[in-house]
N, C-alpha and C positions, 0 to 999 in steps of 0.2 A: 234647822239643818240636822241632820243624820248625828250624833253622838259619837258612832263609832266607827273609824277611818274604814276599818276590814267592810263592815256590812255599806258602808258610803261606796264602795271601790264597786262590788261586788252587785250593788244594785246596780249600776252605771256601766258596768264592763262585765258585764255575765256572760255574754254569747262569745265577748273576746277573749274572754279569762279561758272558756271553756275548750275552744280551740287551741288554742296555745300550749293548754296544759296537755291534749290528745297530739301533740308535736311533739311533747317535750316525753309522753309516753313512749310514742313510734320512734324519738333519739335514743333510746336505750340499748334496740335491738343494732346496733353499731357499734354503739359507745361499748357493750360487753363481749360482744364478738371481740373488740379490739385487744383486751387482755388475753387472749387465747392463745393470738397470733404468737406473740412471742416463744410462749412453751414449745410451742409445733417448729418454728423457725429452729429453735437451738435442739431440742431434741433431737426431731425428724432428718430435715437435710445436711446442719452443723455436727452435730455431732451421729449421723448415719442410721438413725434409728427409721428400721425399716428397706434401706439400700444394702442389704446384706453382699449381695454379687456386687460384682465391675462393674456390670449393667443393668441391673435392678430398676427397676422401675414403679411407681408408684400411682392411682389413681389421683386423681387434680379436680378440685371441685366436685370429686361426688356427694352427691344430695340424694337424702332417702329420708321417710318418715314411715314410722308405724303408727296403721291409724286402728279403731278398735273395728272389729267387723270386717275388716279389708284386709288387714294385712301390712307388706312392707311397698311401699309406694316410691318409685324410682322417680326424684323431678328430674335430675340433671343425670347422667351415666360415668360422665367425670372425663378427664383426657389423660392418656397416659403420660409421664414423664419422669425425666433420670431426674438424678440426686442433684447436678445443679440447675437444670430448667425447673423443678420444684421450686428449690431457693428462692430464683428470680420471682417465682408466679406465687409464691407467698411473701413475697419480700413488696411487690409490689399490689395484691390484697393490700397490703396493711398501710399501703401509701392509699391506697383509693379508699378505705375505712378512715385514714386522719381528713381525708379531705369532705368525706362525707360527714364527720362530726363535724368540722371545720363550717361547712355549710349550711348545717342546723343550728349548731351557735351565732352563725349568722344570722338566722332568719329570725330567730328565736329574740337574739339581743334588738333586733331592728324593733321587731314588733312589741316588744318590749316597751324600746326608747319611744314610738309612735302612739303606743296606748297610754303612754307615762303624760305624755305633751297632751296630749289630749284630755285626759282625767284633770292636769294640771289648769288647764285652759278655763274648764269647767266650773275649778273650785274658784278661781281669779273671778271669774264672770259671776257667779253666786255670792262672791263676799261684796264686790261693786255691786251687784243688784240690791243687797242689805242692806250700802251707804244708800244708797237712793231710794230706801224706804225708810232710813229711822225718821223717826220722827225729829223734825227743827229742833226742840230741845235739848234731844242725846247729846249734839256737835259742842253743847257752849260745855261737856264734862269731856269729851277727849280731844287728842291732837291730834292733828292734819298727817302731820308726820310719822306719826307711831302708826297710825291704819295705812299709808301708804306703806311704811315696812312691811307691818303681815303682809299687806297683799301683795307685794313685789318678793320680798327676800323669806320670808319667813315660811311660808305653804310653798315653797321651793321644792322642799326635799318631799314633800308630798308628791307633786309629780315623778319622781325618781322613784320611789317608792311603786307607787302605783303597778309599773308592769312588774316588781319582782310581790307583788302582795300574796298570788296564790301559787306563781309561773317558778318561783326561786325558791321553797323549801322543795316544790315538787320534783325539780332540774335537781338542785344539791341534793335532798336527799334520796334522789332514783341512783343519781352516781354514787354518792358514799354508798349505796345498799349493794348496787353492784359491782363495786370490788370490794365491799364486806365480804357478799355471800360468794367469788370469786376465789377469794385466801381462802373462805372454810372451806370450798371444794377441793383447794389444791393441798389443802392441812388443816386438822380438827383445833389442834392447839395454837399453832400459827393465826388463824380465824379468832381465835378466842380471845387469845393477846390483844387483836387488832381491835375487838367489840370491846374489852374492857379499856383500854386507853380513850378510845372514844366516847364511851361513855361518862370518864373521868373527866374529858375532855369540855362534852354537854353538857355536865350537871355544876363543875365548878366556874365555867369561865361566864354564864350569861350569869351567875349571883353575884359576881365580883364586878362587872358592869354596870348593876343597878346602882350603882355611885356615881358614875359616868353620866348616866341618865338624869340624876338629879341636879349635876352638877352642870349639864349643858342648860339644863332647866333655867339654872342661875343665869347664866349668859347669854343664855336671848333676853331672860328679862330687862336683864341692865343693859341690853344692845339696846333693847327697845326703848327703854327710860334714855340711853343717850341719844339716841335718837330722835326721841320727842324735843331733848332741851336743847338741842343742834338746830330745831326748827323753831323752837320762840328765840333763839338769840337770834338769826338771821329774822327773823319777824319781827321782833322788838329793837334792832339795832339803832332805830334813832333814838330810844329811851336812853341806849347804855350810851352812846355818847354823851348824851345830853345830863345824865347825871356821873359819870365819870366812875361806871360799873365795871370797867372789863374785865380789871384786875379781878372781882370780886367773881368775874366768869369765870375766867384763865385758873381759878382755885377751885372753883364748883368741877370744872371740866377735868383739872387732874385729878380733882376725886373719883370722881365715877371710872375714870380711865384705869387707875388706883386697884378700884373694886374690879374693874373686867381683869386686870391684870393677875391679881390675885385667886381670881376663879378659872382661869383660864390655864393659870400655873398647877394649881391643884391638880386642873383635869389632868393636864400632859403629866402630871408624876403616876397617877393614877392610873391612867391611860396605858404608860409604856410598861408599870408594873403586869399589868395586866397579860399585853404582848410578850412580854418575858417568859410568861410561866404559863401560857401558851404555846408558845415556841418549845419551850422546853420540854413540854408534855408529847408536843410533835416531834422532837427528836431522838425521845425515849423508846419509842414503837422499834427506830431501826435497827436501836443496840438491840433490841429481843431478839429481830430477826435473823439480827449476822450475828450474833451467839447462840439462839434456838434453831433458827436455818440450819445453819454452818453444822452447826450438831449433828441434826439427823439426817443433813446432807454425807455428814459423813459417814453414819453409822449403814447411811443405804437405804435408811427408811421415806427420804425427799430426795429425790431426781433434784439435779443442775437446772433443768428447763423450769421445772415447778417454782426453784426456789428464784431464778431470776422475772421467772411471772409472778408471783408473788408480791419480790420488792418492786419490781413495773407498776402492779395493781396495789402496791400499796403508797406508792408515787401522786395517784389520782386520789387518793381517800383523804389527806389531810386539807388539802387546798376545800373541797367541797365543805368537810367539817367546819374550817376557819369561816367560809363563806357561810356557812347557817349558821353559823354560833353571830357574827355580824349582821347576818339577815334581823335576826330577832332584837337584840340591840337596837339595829333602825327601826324593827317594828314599834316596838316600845317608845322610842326616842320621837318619831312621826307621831305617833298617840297621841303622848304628851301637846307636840307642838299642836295637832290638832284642835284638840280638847281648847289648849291653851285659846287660840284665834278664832275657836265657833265661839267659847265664853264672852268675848270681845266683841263680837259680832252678834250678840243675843241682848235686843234691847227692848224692853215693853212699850207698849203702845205702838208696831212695828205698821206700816202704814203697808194693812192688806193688798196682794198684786193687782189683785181686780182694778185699785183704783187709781194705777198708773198704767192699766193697760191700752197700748198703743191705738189712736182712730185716724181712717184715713177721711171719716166725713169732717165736714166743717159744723164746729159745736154752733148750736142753734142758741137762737137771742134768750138771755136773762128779763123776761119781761117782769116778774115779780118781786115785790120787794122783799131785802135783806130785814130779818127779823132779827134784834136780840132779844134772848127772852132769858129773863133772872140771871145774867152771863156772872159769872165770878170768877178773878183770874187771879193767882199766885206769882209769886218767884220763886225761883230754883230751891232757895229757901226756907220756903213754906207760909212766905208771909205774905200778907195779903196788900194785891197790890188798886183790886177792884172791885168795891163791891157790888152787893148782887144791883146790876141794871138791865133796864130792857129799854129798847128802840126799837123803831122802825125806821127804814130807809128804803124810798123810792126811788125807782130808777130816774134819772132828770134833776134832780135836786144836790143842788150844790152848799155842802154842807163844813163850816170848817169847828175842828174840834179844839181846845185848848183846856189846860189843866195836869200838867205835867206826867208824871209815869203812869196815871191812868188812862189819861190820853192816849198816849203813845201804848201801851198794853192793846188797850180796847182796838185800835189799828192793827196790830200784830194779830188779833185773835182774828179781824176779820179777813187777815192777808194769810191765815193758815201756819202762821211763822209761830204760835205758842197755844197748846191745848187747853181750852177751859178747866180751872176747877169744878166747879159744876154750873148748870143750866146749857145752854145752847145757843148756835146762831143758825137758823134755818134762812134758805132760800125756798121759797112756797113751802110744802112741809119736810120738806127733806137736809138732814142735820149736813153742814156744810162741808164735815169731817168726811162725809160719806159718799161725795157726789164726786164721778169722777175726775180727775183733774184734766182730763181731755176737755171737760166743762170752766172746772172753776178755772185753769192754771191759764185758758184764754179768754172767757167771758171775764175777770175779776183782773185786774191789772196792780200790783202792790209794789210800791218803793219807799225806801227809806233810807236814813241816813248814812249806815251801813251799805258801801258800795262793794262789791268783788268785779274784775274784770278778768276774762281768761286768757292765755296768754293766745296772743296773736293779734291782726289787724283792727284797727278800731273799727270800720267797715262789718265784720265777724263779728264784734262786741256790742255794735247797735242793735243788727240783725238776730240775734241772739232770742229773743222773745217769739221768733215769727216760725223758730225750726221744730215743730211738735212732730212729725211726719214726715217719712221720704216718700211728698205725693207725687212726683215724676221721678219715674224709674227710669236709668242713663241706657241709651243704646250701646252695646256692646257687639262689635264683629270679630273674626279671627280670634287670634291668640287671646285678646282679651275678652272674648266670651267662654272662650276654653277655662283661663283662669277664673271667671266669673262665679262658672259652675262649679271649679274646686273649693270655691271658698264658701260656697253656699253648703254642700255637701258636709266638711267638715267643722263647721257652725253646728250646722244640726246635730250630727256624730259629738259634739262638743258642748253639748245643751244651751248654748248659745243663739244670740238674734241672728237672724239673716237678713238683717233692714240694709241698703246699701247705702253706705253715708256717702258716696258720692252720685249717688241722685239729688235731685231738688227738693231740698227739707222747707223753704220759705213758703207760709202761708200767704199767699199774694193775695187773699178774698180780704184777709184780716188787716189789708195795708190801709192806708186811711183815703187812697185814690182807691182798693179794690182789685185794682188790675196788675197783672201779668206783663202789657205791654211794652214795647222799650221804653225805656226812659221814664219810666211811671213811679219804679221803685226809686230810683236815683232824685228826683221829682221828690216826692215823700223824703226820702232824707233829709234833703236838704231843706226841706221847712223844717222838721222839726228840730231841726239842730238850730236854724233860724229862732225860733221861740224859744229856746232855752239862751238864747245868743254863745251860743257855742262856731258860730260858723267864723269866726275872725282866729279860734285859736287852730279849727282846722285850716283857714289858709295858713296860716305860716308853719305848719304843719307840713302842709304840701311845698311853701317857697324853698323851705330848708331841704327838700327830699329830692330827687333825680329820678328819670326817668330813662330807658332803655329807647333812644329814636329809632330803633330799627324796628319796635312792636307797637308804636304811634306815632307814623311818619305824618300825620296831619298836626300832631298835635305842637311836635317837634319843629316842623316850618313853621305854625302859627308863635310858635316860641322869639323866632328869630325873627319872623313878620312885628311884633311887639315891640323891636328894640325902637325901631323908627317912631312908633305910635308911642313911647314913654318918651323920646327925644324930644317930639311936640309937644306934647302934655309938658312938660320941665322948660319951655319954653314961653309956653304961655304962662305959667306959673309963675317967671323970672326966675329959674332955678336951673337954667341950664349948665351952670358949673359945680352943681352937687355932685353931678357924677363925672369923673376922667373917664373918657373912654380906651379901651385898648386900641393902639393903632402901631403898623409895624415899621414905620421911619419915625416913631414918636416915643420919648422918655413918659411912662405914666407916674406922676409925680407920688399919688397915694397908692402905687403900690412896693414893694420892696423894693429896693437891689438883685434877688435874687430871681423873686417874677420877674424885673425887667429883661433881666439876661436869659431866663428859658423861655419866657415868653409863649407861656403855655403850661399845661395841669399836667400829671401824670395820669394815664389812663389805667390804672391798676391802683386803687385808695387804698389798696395795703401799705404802697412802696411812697417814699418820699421822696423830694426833691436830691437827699443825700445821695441816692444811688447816680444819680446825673453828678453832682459833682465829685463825689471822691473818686468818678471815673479817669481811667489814664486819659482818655480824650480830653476833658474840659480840663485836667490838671495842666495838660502839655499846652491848650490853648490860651489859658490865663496865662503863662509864665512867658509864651512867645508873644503877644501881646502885650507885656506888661502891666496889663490890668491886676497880673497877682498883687504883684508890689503896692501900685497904687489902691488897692482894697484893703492889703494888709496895715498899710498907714491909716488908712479911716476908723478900722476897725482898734488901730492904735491908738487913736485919739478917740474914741468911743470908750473903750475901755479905762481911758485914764479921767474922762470927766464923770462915766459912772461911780468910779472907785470914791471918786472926790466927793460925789453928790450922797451917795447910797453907801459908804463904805462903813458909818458908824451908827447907820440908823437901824434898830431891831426885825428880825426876820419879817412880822407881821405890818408892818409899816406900810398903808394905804398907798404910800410913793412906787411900791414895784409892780401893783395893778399896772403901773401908768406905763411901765419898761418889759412888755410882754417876751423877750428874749433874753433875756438875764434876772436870775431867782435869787433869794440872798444864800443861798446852801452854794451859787457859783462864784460868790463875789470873794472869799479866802482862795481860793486856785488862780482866780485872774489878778489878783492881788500878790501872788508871788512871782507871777510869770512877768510884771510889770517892774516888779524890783530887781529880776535878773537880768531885762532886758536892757535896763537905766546904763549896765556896769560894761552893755556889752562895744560901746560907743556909739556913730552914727548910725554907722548899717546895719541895722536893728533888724530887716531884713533877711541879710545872711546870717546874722548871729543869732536867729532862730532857731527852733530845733519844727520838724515837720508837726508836730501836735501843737506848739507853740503858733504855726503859725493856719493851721486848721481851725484854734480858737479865736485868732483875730478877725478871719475871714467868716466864720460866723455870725461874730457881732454886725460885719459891714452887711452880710447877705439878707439881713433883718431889718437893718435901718432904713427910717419913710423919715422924709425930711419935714412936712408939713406937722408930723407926730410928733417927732423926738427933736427937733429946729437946734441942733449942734452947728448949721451953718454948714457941712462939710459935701452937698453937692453940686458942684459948679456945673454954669452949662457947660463947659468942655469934658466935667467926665462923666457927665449924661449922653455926653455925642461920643463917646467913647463906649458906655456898656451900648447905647444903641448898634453902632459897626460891630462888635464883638459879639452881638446879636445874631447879626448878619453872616459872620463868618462862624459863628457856633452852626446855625443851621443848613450851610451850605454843606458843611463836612462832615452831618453830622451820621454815623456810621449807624446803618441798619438798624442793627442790635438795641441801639439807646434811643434812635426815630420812632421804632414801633410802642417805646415807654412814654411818648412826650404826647400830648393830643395842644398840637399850636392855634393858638387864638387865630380866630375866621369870623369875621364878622357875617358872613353867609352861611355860616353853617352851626348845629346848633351841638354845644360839647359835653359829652355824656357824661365827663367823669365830674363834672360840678354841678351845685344845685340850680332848680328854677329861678330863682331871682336872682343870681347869677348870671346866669344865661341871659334873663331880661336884661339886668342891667349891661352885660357886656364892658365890666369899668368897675372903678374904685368911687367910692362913697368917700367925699371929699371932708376931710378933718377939720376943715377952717368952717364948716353950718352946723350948730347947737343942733342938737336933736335930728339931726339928719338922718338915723337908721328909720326913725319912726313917720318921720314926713315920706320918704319914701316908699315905705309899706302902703301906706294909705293911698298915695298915688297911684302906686303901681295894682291894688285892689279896684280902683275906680277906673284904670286904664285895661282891666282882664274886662269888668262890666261891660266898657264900651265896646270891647270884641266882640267881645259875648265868647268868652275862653271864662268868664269866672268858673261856671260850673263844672266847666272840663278838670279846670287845675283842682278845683275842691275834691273831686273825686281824687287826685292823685293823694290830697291828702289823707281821705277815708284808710289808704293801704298804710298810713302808721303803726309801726308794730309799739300796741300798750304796754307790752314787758310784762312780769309775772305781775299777776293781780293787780292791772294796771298802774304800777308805778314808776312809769313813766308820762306818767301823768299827774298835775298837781291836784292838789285837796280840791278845790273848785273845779278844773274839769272833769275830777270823775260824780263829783256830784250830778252837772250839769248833764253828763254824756248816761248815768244813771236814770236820770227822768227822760232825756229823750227816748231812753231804749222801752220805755214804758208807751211813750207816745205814738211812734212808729208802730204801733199793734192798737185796732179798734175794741173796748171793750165796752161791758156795761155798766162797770163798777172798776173807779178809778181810786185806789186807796194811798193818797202819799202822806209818811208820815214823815214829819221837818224833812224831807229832803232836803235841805237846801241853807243846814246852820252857818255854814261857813260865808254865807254872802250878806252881804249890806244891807238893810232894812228897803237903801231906794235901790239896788239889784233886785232884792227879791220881790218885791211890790211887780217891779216892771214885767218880771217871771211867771207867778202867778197870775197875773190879769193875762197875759200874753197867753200861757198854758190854758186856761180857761176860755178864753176867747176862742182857741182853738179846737178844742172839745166837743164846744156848743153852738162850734160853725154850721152844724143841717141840724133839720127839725126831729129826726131820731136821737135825743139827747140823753147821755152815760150820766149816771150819779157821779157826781166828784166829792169826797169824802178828802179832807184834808186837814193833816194835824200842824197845827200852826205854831212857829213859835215867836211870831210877831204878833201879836194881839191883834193891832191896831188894824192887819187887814180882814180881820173878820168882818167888818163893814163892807169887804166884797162879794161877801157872801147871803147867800137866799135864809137861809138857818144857820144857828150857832149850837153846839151845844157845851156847855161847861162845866166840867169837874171837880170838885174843891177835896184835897185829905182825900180821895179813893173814889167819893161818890158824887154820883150826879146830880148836880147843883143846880141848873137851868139848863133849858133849852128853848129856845126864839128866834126870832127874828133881832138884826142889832142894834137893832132901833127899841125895839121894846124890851131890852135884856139894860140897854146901854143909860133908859130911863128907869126903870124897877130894878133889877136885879143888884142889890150893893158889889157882891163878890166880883162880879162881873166888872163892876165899874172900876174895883179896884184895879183889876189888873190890865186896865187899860189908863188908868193913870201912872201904875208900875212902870 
């Protein structure tokens, strides 16, 4: 990139600069007319100069010019008028000159603020095009977060800059010059006064700044070092728990905070000395003029009109000054930060444009083999991690490699993820570094242990490999082809892509069916998340998630069609009392006290059940009812045998798992409310206080008898929340109806999940392992619909959270090689993907993964770094590294009789 911000701007904004600056020319002739007005105004009409008689009269707008060879040229003739129709007709000139600068500062500032955004656009899209060319290596020397700063917060003031680069010394100083040369016309030595102050002005105050400058210097650094360390603590925060670091953070972070402080304070003393003796330099000008004014105002040698045009025009000269002496300042100050973020962004070995430049054909077959020839690979370090080898590899051959970081290196060089020391890996003769990655980045397929996920839908994270191209362009009509076109326009104006990322980016040729058709890609997913067996963690994925019934009314009836098909299925099972079902004359034993009484979800998952009860409606209906009372005694006696049971055991005590609505941080508060209430005699009740008894009633609106077996739900006052049921919902007033979504066993409830919905009921406490018996039934009950595939899809839309972690260490492994597999290549490079699984997972994975690769007779090289020995015997060739170098290479059968080294590490 460009060096230097000025000649960067200037190559990029030339036709705009240059227009601007011929605006900011043609604003002058207004802006110095405007100092005139006044003299004329108090002179002429104010004080009579010229209205000699009663009736006097004056010419109004006459216009003349002398031209050379012509003579005196009449434009205008002018209109006559007395001493106060003049007035007016000057007084109002000088309203239509304010409104006319008024209008050029407008146009002026706009096009400004729009060349500024735009320049700014520019540099943002240029620093992301440099991340997406360094080279793999650069990333393991910077942080994530420090280059997000520059390119968000930091080339900030770059754009701000931009429209004043050439448009704001020419504005400032066209205005200071003309009410400079303004005073000199209305007074020689007035004028002089006014150049020397200014001068004193421009030559001392941008040298006393250059402190400012190096001191903001300081302060982005250290913003940006905090910055960086504000992103490995939130990235490494399972480390700091786990060794018991924060404290040692919480010290690191006042430090740096410390240092911002400290520089930050400097600046402002600095800063406002600066302002000071600026200011004061601007307020020295006016004593000259109201004691040299005033002077020769009086001696007769300066007119009243003159001297109050004067201080008018000298009104407009400080402001302008302030603002060019600031201009420069920023220029300097933008430099720096420039200089600072292209240095940052200049990395060797920058991976030339050419070879990420965008194809809309479909990259053609890899038929020749990967050559390496004397390859030698290092680490960041300088040490050697490979020595010089060379291979061949064919495409069709299934190859697994083992031998630890040379292993795994030799992968990385062939997946383009780390640059040879020296020698080469060619594809027929061409160096692999050099072939575009429209080729390599879809013929060559590379995974490894090292997973990233982006954030949003897992669905978006599979498909992820398939988006090189937006090869369907979206139709666009009306307004949004209007907008289409602006944004295409100002892309280009913005040196910017014009690709539309809301066309179709998915290579469908590259899918492993080929096709585009319905169901073809969904088809494709779903094997291959099959082969990695990842498809169990996306159903429950989808059982946990919910769906909108009004944007999949088939899916929704088939939902509610299911409950009856699970009731059989649990029937022939012998399991028909694993699940209560909801029913609305019926007490559901495993679900609360509190479900049984609303008897239904709230439709809003922000709100909870509390807004229903602490309403005046259900308060006035428990207490007419008498159900308050009798809840508040359950919750009485709940309270007093938790106190008993949990009252002396330690906060972490495996016991309160067991008690999911009372914590040990609640067990001192209910413990004092239990000793006030002892003293208060029977009617414990009225001798409550209203919080007192909102805590009782909470305990009882939680208790499940079949969980917690205190003994305290009789069927009498089961048949009592049941009627109080009944009478909650008969009354139940608008307002709190629209919050409730009431169990319907015909209808299917949007604000809770799918297997919710399936089961329509509570998962009964009294069957071991019941959640899990029921998953697997209700998986083999979607099969028999034939809903599996539907609901799995619902799972696909899980959102993986930043960098997939909301996903555990094994599925992002898992969902890491699928998103390899979902894309047809010729060269399948995975190295250990897959450390964190079990010798007989991973066995079952790779044969599985392979089987599927080498399912047609156009068969992809699989190249695969192992870190199970033992399944090298699945493979066609071996080849083995020992200490750096290449050791053997065979078949495993012949590696596994000859080769020692070999042998070793399969008895290891």
């Amino acid at each position: 990139m460009e060096k230097s911000l000025a000649r960067y701007i200037w190559t990029h904004t030339r036709r705009q600069q240059l227009w601007i600056l011929f605006i900011v020319a043609l604003s002058m002739i207004p802006y110095f007319l405007s100092f005139d007005l006044p003299k004329q105004i108090v002179n002429g009409p104010i004080q009579g100069g010229g209205f000699e008689g009663v009736n006097a009269t004056q010419l109004f707008m006459h216009l003349e010019v002398d031209l050379p060879f012509w003579g005196t040229v009449t434009l205008f003739p002018g209109v006559e008028l007395n001493r106060m129709m003049t007035l007016m007709g000057l007084s109002f000139t000088f309203l239509v000159l304010v409104i006319i600068n008024g209008l050029f500062k407008y146009y002026i500032n706009t096009f400004k603020g729009r060349l500024g955004e735009r320049l700014l656009r520019r540099i943002r899209f240029d620093l992301i095009d440099r991340i997406l060319r360094f080279p793999p290596s650069h990333f393991k020397r910077v942080k994530g977060s420090e280059i997000s700063s520059m390119v968000k917060d930091e080339v900030e003031p770059l754009g701000g800059f931009t429209g004043d680069a050439f448009v704001q010394p020419a504005l400032l100083g066209g205005q200071a010059f003309s009410a400079l040369f303004f005073i000199l016309v209305q007074n020689l030595w007035l004028g002089l006064i006014a150049a020397f102050m200014a001068a004193i002005q421009v030559g001392i105050i941008p040298k006393m700044r250059r402190r400012l400058i190096d001191l903001g210097r300081q302060r982005q650094l250290s913003a940006r070092l905090l910055a960086g360390r504000i992103g490995e603590i939130v990235d490494g925060i399972g480390t700091i728990h786990a060794y018991d670091t924060s404290n040692y953070e919480r010290a690191d972070a006042a430090h740096r905070l410390g240092e911002i402080f400290r520089i930050r304070y400097d600046l402002y003393q600095w800063k406002f000395l600066v302002k000071f003796i600026n200011n004061f330099l601007a307020q020295l000008t006016p004593f000259f003029f109201y004691a040299i004014g005033g002077y020769l105002t009086l001696k007769g040698s300066l007119d009243v009109g003159q001297l109050v045009a004067v201080i008018n025009a000298y009104k407009e000269l400080p402001g302008p000054l302030k603002e060019l002496i600031d201009w420069d300042q920023a220029r300097q100050d933008v430099q720096v930060k420039y200089e600072q973020v292209i240095e940052q962004f200049d990395s060797s070995n920058m991976i030339p444009p050419e070879i990420q430049t965008v194809s809309l054909a479909a990259a053609g077959t890899l038929t020749a083999a990967i050559t390496i020839d004397k390859l030698v690979l290092d680490d960041d370090s300088g040490a050697r991690i490979l020595e010089p080898t060379s291979l061949s590899i064919e495409r069709g051959e299934k190859i697994a490699i083992v031998g630890g970081a040379a292993a795994e290196a030799l992968a990385e060089a062939i997946g383009r993820t780390i640059r040879p020391a020296s020698g080469k890996i060619c594809i027929a003769s061409d160096d692999i570094l050099e072939i575009p990655e429209s080729t390599t980045g879809r013929r060559i397929s590379y995974v490894s242990s090292d997973t990233y996920f982006f954030h949003g839908s897992l669905k978006d994270n599979l498909l992820y490999g398939l988006k090189h191209a937006p090869l369907k362009s979206k139709s666009y009509v009306g307004k949004e082809a209007d907008t289409r076109k602006w944004e295409i326009l100002e892309a280009k104006l913005a040196g910017n892509t014009d690709m539309d990322l809301r066309g179709d980016w998915i290579d469908y040729e590259s899918t492993p069916s080929g096709s585009d058709k319905p169901g073809s890609l969904a088809h494709d997913m779903f094997t291959v998340l099959e082969k990695v067996q990842l498809s169990s963690d996306i159903l429950e994925f989808a059982l946990r998630s919910s769906i909108d019934p009004l944007s999949d009314l088939h899916l929704a009836a088939r939902i509610v069609e299911m409950r009856q098909a699970l009731r059989g299925e649990l029937q022939r099972e012998n399991l028909s009392n694993i699940i209560v079902p909801f029913e609305l004359e019926s007490y559901n034993t495993e679900a609360t006290v509190g479900e049984n009484l609303l008897f239904g979800t709230m439709r809003d998952t922000t709100l909870t059940g509390r807004t229903i009860v602490e309403s005046e409606y259900f308060r006035k209906l428990m207490i007419e009812t008498g159900l308050s009372r009798t809840l508040f005694d359950m919750g009485y006696t709940i309270a007093e045998n938790l106190i008993e049971i949990f009252g002396d055991l330690p906060a972490d005590h495996p016991f309160f798992q067991q008690v999911t609505f009372l914590t040990a941080e609640e067990i001192p508060a209910y413990q004092q409310i239990l000793q006030r209430l002892q003293n208060v005699g029977e009617d414990k009740y009225n001798g409550a206080t209203d919080t007192e008894k909102r805590a009782m009633l909470r305990l009882s609106f939680f208790y499940i008898e079949p969980r917690h077996r205190f003994g305290l739900l009789t069927p009498d006052l089961m048949k009592q929340i049941v009627e109080v049921r009944h009478q909650f919902h008969d009354g139940l007033p608008d307002d709190l109806r629209s919050l409730i979504e009431l169990y319907d066993p015909d209808r299917y409830l949007s604000s809770t999940s799918l297997l919710d919905n399936i089961l329509f009921g509570k998962i009964s406490h009294r069957h071991t392992d019941a959640s899990r018996r029921i998953r697997s039934i209700v998986a083999n009950v979607l099969h028999d619909q034939g809903l599996y595939e539907r609901v799995l899809a619902v799972g696909l839309n899980f959102n993986v959270g930043a960098g997939g972690k909301r996903l555990s260490p094994l599925q992002r492994q898992k969902l890491n090689l699928a998103r390899a597999l979902i894309r047809r290549s010729d060269y399948y490079i995975f190295n250990r993907p897959l450390p964190g699984l079990d010798h007989r997972l991973q066995e079952a994975i790779v044969e599985s993964v392979m089987t599927f690769l080498h399912r047609e007779d156009d068969k992809p090289a699989i190249i695969w770094v192992l870190s199970n020995v033992s399944l090298t015997r699945m493979f066609d060739r071996v080849v083995v590294f020992n200490q750096g170098a290449l050791a053997a290479d065979g078949t495993y059968e012949t590696l596994n009789e000859e080769n020692a080294i070999f042998q070793k590490m399969v008895a290891t």
